[in-house]
N, C-alpha and C positions, 0 to 999 in steps of 0.2 A: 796746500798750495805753495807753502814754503817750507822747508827744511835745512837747518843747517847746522854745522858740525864741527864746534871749534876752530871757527872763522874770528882771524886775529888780522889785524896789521897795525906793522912801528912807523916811524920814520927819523931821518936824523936830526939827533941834538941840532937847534941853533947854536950851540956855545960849541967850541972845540976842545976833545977829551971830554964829553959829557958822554952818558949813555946815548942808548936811542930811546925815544918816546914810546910808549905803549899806547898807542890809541884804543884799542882794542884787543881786549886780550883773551878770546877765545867763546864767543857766542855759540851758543846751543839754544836752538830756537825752532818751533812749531808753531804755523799760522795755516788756521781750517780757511778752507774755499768759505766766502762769503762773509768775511770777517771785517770788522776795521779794528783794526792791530794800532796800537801808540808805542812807539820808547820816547817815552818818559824822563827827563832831568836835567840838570844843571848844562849852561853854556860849556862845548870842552869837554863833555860826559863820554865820548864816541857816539854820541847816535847818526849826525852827520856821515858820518865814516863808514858806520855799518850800512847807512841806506845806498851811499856811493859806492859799496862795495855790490850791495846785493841788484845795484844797478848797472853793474859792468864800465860804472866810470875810473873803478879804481881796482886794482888787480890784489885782492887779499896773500899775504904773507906765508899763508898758511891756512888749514880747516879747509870744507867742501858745503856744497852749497845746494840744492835743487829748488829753480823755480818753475811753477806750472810745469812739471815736469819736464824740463829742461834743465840741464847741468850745468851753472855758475863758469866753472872754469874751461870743460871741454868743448862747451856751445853756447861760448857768450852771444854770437849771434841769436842763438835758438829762444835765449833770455833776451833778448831786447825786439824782438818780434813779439812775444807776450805779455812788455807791460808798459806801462807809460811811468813818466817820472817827470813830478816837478819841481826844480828849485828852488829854495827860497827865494834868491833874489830875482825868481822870474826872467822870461826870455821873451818879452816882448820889445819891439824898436819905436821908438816915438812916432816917427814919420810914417808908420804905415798904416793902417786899419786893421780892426777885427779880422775883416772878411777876408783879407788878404795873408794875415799870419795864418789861419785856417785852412786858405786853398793851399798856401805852401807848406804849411804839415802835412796836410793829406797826402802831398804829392810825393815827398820826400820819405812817404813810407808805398811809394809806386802806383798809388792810386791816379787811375786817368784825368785829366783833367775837368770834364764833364760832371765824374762824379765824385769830383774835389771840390766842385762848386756846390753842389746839391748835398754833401755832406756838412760844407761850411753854413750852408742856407737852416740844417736842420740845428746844429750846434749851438750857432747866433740867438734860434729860438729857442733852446733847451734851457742855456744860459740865462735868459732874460737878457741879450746882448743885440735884439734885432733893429732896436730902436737907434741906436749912437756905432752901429758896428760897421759904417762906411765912413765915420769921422777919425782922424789920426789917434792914435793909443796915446799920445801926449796927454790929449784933452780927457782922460778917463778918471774916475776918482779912486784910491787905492782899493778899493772892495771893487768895483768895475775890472779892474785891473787882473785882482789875483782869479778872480769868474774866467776870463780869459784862457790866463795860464792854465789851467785845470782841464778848462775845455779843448786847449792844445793837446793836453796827454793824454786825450782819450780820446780826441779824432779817429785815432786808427783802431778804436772797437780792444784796448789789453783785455788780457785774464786778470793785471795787478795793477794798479794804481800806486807809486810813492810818492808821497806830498811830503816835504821837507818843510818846517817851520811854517803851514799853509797859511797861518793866520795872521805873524809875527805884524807888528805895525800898524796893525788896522785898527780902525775905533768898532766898541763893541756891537753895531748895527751892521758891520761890513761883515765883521767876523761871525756874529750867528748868518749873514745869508750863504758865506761858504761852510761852515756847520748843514745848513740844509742842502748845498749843494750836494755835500759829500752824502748825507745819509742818501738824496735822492738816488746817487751814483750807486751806493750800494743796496739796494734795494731794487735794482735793476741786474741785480747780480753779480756787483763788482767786489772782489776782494782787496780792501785800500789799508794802506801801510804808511801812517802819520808819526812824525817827529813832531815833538812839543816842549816845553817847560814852562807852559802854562793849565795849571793843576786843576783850573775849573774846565779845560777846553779837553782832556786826557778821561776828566770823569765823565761828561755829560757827552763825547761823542763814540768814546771806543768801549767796543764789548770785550776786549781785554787788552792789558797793559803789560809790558816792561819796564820795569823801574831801572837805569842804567847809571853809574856812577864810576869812574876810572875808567871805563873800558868794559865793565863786565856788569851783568845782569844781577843785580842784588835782591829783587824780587819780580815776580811775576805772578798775574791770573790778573780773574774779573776787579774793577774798582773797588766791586763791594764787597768782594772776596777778603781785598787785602784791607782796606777800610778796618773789617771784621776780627782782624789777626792784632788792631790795637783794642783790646778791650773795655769796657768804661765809656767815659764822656775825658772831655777835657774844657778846663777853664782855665780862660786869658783873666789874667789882673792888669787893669792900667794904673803906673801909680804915678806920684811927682818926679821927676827927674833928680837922681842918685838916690832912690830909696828904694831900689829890686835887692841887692844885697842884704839890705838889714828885715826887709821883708822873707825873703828867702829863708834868713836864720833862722825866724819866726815857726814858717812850716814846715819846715826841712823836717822835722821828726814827726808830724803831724803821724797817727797810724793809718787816715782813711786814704794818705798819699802813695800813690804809687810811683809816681817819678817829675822832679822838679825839674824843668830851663828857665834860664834869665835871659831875656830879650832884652836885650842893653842895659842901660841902668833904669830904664823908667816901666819894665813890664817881665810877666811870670807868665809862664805856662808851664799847667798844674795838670796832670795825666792822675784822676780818680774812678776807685771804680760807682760811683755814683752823688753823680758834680752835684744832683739838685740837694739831696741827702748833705753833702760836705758845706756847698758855701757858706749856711750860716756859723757851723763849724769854725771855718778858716777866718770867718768873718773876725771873729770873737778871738781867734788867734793875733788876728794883723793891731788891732783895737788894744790888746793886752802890751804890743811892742809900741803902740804907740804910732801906728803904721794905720793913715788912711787911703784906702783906696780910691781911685778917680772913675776906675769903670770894674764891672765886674760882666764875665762874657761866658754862659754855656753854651758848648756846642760838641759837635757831634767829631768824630777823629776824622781828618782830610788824609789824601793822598801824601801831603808834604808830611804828618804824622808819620806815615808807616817810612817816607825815606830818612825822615830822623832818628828813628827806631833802628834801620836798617844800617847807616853811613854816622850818626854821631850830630847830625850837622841838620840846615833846614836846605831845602831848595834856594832859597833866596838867599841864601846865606851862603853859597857856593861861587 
């Protein structure tokens, strides 16, 4: 459904005599019909850029592009008849209603007005929007809101779906019901293409990921895929405030360790290849320095794992 082909673009320094920015610096990318596709990471990463490119809002610098077979640069048109795309910060107006942003999407993609109304009638209900969808958008709650949006960019029936940051702001009851909106969408056979840097919203909605950082794609495949590529478990220590360092010293040469981070001065994350087997180990290590811990935490390797694996760094840490 999408392909593309070292698709870059810069822009210019704000300082003068600086370079130009890299935003993006040459994506190579395959997404199958019926997928819901994530890029994955830090604010600033390019993913933004990449979606606004592959959405004909922004004209790429370079590389080539096919969507639903349509050609990116030769028939921006051809692409923007096949998919829908929505903003993060949404395109809804206060003053107006549901039903009225609705009839004026439809129409604005040439649809009669007859059956702009009967499209907005079906939408309203699809969304769970029939109820409050002749009261002003003002009066809606942020998850009413982004249900909306969504249902904007698929009035006109795409092959692709882009949802930019779909969740960003919401509390977590708002954000699983557009979680469920989207699988419903897909499941109806839409191919949807989500931006995130929220690493439980990346694992639990997309059947495979891009992990993006500078501009360029550092890892890719299924969640569990890449999950899989940090092998082991991993354990958080909490400890008192300024005693990660002397703890650190501690385990650092431990043999069943396979790679030490300090999380400020009050916590460790300890990459083993078998955490249940190690902690009383480690226990007995921290105990010998003198060094008590305040919480001790197994678990299993996260998405943010494999980008600190990949980049040096954590997601939240960017």
């Amino acid at each position: 459904m999408i392909e593309t082909k070292g698709l870059r673009k810069s822009y210019p320094s704000k300082q003068r005599g600086q370079a130009a920015v890299d935003a993006v610096r040459g994506i190579d990318l395959e997404v199958a019909a019926g997928e819901i596709f994530g890029f994955l990471g830090p604010n600033g990463a390019g993913k933004t850029t990449t979606l606004r490119m592959l959405a004909t809002l922004i004209r790429p610098d370079g590389g080539a592009a096919r969507i639903a077979g349509a050609d990116l640069l030769a028939d921006p048109a051809g692409v923007r008849r096949r998919i829908g795309y929505v903003a993060q910060g949404g395109g809804t107006a206060d003053t107006v209603t549901a039903r009225e942003e609705l009839v004026l999407q439809a129409r604005m993609h040439g649809t009669r007005k007859a059956l702009a109304r009967q499209q907005a009638e079906v939408a309203l209900k699809a969304f769970g929007l029939t109820e409050f969808g002749d009261r002003a958008c003002r009066t809606y709650s942020g998850g009413q809101r982004r249900r909306l949006d969504i249902a904007l960019g698929v009035i006109h029936a795409p092959e692709v779906l882009f949802l930019d940051e779909p969740t960003v702001g919401l509390d977590p009851a708002s954000r699983a019901q557009v979680w469920t909106e989207i699988r419903r969408l897909n499941a109806e056979g839409l191919t949807v293409v989500v931006t995130t840097h929220y690493l439980e919203e990346a694992d639990a909605l997309c059947d495979r990921v891009a992990i993006v950082d500078h501009g360029e794609i550092v890892a890719e495949g299924t969640p569990e895929a890449l999950k899989r590529e940090i092998s082991g478990d991993v354990v958080l220590v909490g400890l008192a405030a300024g005693e990660a360092e002397r703890a650190a010293k501690a385990l650092r040469e431990q043999p069943y360790l396979r790679r030490l981070e300090e999380q400020g001065d009050d916590g460790l994350r300890l990459y083993l290849d078998d955490g249940a087997a190690a902690i009383p180990r480690l226990l007995r290590a921290l105990d010998g320095a003198g060094v008590v811990p305040g919480t001790v935490q197994l678990q299993r390797p996260s998405l943010d794992d494999v980008f600190l694996a990949r980049t040096g760094r954590s997601i939240d840490q960017s």
